[in-house]
N, C-alpha and C positions, 0 to 999 in steps of 0.2 A: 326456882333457879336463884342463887346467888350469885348479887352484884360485887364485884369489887370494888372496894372505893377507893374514890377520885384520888389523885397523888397532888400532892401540894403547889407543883407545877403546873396540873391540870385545874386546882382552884384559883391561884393566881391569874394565867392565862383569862379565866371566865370573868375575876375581877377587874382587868385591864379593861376588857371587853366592853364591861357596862358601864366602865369611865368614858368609855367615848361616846355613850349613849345620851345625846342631849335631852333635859328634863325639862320637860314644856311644863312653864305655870299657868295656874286662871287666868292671871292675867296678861299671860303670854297666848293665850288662848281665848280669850275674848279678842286679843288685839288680831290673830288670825282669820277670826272670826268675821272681824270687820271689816279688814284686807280683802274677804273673799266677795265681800258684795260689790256688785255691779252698777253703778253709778253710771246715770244715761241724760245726755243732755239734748233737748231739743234747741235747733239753731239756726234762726234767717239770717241769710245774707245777702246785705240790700244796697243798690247805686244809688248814686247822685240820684235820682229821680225815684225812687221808693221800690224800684224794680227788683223781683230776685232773683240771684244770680244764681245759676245751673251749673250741672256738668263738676262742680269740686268733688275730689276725691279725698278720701281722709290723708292723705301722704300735704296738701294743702294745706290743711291746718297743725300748728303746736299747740301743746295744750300741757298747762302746770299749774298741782295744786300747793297752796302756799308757798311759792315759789318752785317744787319741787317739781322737774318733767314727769309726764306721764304718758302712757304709750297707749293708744286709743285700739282699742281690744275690738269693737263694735261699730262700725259705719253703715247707713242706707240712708239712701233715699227716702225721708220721712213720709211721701204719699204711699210707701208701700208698709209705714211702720202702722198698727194697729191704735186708735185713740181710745180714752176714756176720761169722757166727759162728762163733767157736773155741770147743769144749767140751771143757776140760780135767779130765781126771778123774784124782785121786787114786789109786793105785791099791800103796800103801804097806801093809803089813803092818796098820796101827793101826786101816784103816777096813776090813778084809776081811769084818768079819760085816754093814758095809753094801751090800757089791757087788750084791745082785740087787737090791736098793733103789734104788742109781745107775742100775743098768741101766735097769730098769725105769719108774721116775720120769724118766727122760731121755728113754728114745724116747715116751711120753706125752706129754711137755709139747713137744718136738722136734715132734713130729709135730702137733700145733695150732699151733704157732708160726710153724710155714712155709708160706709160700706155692709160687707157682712164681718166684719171684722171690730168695727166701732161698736162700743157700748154708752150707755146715753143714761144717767141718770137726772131728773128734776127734782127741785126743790123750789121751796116759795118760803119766803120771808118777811114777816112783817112785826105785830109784837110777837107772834111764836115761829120757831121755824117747821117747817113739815116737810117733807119725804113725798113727793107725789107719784115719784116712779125710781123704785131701783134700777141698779145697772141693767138694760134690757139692746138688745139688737133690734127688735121688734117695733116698729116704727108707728105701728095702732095704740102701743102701747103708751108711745109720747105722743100722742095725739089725746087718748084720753088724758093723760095726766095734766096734761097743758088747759082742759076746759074743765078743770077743778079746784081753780085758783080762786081762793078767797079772800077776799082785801079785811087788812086790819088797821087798824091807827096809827102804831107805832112803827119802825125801820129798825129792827137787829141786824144792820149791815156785819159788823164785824161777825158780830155770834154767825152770821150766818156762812163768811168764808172758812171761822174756826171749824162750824160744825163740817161741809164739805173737805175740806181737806183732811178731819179726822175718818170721816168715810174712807178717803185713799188710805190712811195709813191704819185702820181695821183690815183692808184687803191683805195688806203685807204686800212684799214686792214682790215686784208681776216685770222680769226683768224684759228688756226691748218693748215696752207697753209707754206710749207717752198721757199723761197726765195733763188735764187743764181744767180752769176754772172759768164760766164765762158767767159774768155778771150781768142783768140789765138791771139797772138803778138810779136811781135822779143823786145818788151819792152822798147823802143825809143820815149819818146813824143819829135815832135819839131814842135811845138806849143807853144807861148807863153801867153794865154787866158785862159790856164789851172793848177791847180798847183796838187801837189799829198794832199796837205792838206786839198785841197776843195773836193777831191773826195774821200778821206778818210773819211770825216764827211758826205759827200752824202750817202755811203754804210753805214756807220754805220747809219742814219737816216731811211736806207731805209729796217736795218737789211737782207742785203744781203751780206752773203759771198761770198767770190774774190776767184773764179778757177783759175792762171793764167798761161796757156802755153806759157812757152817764147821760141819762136823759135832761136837757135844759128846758124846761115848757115853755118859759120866759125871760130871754136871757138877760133882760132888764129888771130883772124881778128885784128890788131891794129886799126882799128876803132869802138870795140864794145861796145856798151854801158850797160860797167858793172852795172854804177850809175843807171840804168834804171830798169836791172834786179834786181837787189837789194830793188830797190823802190817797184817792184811789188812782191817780196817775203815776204816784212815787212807789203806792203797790202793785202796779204793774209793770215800772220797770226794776222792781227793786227782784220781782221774783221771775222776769225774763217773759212778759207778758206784753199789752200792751192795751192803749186808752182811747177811747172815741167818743166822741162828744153828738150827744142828739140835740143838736137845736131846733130841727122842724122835723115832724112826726114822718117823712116821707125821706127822714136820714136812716130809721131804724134798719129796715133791711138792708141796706149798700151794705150801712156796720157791717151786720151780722155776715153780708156775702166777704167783707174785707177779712175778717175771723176766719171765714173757710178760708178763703185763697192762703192766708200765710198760713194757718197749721199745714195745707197741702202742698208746700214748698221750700219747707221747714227741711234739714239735716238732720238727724238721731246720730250723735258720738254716745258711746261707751267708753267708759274703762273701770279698769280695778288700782282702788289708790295702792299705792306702794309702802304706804308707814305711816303711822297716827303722826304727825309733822308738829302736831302744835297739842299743847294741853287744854286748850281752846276747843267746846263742842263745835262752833263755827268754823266748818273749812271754806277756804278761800280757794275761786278757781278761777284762772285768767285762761280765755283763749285768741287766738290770731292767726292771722295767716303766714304761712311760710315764708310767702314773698311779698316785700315789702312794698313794694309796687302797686301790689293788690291791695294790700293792708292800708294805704294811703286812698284809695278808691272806695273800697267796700266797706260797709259799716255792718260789725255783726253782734246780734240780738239774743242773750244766753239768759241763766240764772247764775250769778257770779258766787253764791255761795250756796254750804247749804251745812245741813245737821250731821253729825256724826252717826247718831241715833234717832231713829224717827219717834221717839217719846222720851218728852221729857227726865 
């Protein structure tokens, strides 16, 4: 069959057409890209008294990145949101008369903490880091992994949050899944392969708040290293986590029970940012409450920034 061909009218018309056809570039297309991921913030909200506060609905909070409002796509109840957790344990000559305390106080509070939902990875750190249990639900599982900890000399504290956090961000996002890291540690890196600024930007890539129990054996100790606990107080508020101090061996569990309680009263917001804001890989994210009233009572507990890209 013969076609007739098109009349120059009916070519124009088609060229109008595809003028109004907007040309998406790469780089309009990456930034699409990044727009579509879901950014999920875990969030206590605590009284005068350390209490947390109940019952808020996402319509309670505002929320803007680099200044910019954002519209919270994703709210729960955190006890109902799923966890995955890294438990990293020190496992350095300096906390050895703590070990069946770690043990011990871990699989306890591990074991109320989980659901069938939570997944529970261990590690141990000391000159090297080891993997003792991948992510497992399986509760025998952290049980063996936790009586094969083997002490070493040295403290790769930092290598050791870098390495955990790179663990989250091999998995890729795992959207409404919240993320943590919970350290037990006397807070001493001597290691020098490690810095706190590379493991700062690890968790914050890997949007994983820092638990960190720093064990004091001696708080008089003219050898302790205050610079150290300080370092990992400032990373755990720096990445929306939070610090407890072991000063007598009979503090370890309370910690670890304080650890449950606030992941399981914790908020989960989402949203999807709206526009790359800044040229800056650091976004900035302020949240608060609606009413001011509240906002002047409650004090609330976030990760204020984070990566644009979860690798460098």
């Amino acid at each position: 069959m013969k076609v007739a061909p098109r009349s120059p009218a009916v070519r124009l018309s088609a060229l109008a057409l595809l003028t109004l056809v907007p040309i998406v570039t790469a780089q309009q297309l990456a930034t699409l890209q990044l727009n579509s991921r879901l950014l999920t913030l875990a969030v206590n909200v605590i009284d005068d008294h350390g209490a947390p506060v109940p019952n808020l609905t996402a319509a309670d909070f505002e929320l803007t990145e680099d200044n910019h409002p954002q519209r919270i796509a994703f709210f729960d109840q955190a006890s109902t949101t799923p966890l995955d957790i890294i438990l990293a344990i020190d496992a350095s000559e300096s906390v050895a008369p703590y070990q069946h305390l770690e043990r011990g106080a871990a699989r306890t509070v591990l074991h109320s903490l989980q659901d069938q939902h939570d997944r529970i990875a261990v590690i141990a750190f000391s000159d090297t880091i080891v993997e003792l249990a991948p992510f497992t639900s399986n509760p025998r599982r952290i049980d063996v992994a936790l009586g094969h900890v083997h002490h070493g000399h040295a403290t790769a504290l930092y290598d050791a949050v870098s390495f955990a956090s790179q663990r989250f961000i091999d998995r890729g996002l795992e959207p409404n899944i919240r993320r943590v890291i919970v350290l037990i540690t006397d807070g001493e890196n001597t290691t020098h392969h490690g810095s706190y600024e590379s493991a700062l930007e690890a968790a914050r890539r890997a949007g994983a708040p820092v638990y960190s129990l720093v064990i004091v054996p001696v708080a008089a100790d003219a050898g302790r290293d205050t610079g150290g606990e300080h370092a990992l107080m400032q990373l755990a508020t720096d990445t929306g986590g939070k610090s407890y101090t072991i000063a007598q061996q009979t503090d370890l569990a309370p910690a670890l029970e304080h650890v449950s309680d606030d992941l399981r009263t914790q908020y989960a917001l989402g949203y999807y940012p709206t526009a790359m804001t800044t040229l800056s890989p650091i976004r900035h994210i302020h949240l608060q409450l609606t009413n001011p009233a509240l906002g002047a009572r409650y004090t609330l507990r976030y990760r204020t920034s984070y990566y644009a890209s979860p690798q460098p």
